[in-house]
N, C-alpha and C positions, 0 to 999 in steps of 0.2 A: 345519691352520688357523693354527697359530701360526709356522709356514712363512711364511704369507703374510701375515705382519704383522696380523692380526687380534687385537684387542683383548679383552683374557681376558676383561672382561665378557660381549663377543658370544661367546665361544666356550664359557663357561657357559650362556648362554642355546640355543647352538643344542645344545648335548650332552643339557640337560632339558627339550627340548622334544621332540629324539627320545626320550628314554628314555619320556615321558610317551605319546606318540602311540603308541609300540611297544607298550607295557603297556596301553593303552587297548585297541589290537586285540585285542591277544591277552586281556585281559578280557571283552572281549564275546563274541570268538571262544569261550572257555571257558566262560562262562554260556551262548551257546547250546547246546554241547554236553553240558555239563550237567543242562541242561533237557530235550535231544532224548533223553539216557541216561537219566533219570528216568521219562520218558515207557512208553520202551522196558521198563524195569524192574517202571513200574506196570503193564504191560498183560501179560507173561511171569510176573511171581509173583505177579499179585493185589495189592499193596501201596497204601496212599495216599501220595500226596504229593501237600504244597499249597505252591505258591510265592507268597509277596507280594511286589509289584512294589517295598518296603521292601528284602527279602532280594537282591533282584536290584540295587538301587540299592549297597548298601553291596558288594556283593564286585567289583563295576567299581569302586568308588572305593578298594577296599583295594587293586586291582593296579596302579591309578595312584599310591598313594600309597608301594607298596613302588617302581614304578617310577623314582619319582620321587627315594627315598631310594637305590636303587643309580643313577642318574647323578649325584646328585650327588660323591661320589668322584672320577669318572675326571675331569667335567669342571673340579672344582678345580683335580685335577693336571695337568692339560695347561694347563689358565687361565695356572699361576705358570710354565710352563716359558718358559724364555729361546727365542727365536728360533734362536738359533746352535745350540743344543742340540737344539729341533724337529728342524733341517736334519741336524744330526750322525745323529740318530739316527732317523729319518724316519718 
């Protein structure tokens, strides 16, 4: 991206946006199965589990928020790189 002259602003923007949308999937993706193995667990040992829609809110916004804290890194680093150096090292 910094190949193509794109402005380290935009290119922080588009590195935690992906990181955000990734970790968003795969939070929900993980809560549901979560949910579906709890399920599974209540019904094979007997066990209860109760899930509030609370519990379910906070561990999607925990995985957006660590995702959010691992893109910020890379996208920094690529933001300050010089163009000439993108290209060198591609």
């Amino acid at each position: 991206m910094r190949a193509m002259s794109m402005p380290a602003k935009q290119v922080t923007k588009v590195f935690l946006t992906e990181g955000v949308i990734v970790s968003l999937i795969g939070g929900v993706i993980g809560t549901i199965l979560g949910i579906i193995a709890a399920f599974i667990l209540e019904t094979v040992i007997k066990i209860n589990s109760d899930f509030h829609i609370t519990q379910i809110f906070i561990s999607i916004l925990i995985a957006v928020v660590v995702g959010l804290a691992m893109g910020i890194i890379p996208s920094v680093k690529i933001g300050n790189l010089n163009t000439v150096d993108a290209l060198k090292n591609g």
